[in-house]
C-alpha positions as CSV (number, residue, x, y, z in Angstrom):
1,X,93.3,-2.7,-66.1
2,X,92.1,-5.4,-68.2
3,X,89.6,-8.1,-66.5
4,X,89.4,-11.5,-68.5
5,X,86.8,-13.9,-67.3
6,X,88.3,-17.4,-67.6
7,X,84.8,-19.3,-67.9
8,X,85.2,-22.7,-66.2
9,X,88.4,-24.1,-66.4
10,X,89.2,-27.1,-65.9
11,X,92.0,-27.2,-63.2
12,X,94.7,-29.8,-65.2
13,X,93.9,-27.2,-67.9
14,X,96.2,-24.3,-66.6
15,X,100.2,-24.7,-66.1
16,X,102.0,-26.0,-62.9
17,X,102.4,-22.7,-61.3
18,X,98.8,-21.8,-61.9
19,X,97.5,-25.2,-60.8
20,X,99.7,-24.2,-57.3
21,X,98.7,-20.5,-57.3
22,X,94.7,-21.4,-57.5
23,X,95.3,-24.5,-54.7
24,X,96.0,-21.6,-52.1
25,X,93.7,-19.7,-53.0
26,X,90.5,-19.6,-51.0
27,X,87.2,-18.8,-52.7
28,X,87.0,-14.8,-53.7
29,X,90.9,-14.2,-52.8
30,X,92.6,-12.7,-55.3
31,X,96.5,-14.6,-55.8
32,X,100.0,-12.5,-56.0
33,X,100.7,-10.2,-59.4
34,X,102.8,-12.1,-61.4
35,X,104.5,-10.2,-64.9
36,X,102.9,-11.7,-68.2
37,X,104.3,-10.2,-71.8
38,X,101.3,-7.4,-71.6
39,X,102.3,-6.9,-67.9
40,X,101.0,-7.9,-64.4
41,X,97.9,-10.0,-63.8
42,X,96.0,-11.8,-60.8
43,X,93.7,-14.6,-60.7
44,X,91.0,-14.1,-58.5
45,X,89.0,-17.8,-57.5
46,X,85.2,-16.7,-58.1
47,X,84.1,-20.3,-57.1
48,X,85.2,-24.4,-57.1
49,X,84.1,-27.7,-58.0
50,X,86.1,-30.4,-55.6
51,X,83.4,-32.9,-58.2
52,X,82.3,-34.7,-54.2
53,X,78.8,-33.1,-55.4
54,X,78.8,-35.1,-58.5
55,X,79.1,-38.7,-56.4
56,X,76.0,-40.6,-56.0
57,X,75.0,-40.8,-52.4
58,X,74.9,-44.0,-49.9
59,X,71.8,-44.5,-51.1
60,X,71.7,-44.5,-54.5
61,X,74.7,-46.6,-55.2
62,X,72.5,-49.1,-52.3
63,X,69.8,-49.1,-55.0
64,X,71.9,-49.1,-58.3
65,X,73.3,-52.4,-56.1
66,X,70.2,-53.9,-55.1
67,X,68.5,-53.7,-58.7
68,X,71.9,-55.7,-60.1
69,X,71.3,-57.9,-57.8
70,X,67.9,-58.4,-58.5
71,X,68.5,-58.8,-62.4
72,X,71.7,-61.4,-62.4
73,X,69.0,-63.3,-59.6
74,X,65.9,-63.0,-62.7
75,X,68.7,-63.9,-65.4
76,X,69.5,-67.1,-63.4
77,X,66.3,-67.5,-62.6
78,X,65.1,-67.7,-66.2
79,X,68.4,-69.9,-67.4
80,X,67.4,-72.8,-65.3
81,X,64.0,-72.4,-66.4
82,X,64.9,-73.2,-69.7
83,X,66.9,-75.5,-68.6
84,X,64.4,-77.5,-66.7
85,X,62.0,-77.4,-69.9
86,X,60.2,-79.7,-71.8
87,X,59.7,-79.2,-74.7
88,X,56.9,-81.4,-76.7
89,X,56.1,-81.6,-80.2
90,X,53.2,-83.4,-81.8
């Protein structure tokens, strides 16, 4: 028995019937043999990334937000300075 560690792999990285094998899978389950060139082989799903971890929370996109807000309201605010200013020269 030969035991190849995959790394992580991107799921859209493998073929079809991989992609489908792994989607059943449940963490530390091994999937059905299937026959390769060199013989049988299994995939067994050592962890998973759904990528929910890697979404900013309420809060943070609340504050990302809030401090665009904050700068198109300065940006304006600075524009109709200008606007409104005199300028003199002696």
């Amino acid at each position: 028995m030969i035991a190849t560690d995959l790394g992580e792999t991107k799921l859209s990285e493998l073929t079809t019937g991989s992609q489908d094998m792994i989607n059943g899978l449940a963490i530390g389950e091994a999937g059905a043999p299937f026959e390769i060139d060199a013989g049988w082989s299994s995939i067994v799903l050592c962890a998973r990334q759904d990528g929910i971890e890697s979404l900013p929370s309420r809060d943070q996109v609340e504050n990302r937000l809030f401090g665009q807000e904050l700068g198109m309201i300065s940006d304006r605010e600075l524009r109709n300075s200008r606007r409104n200013a005199t300028i003199l020269i002696r």
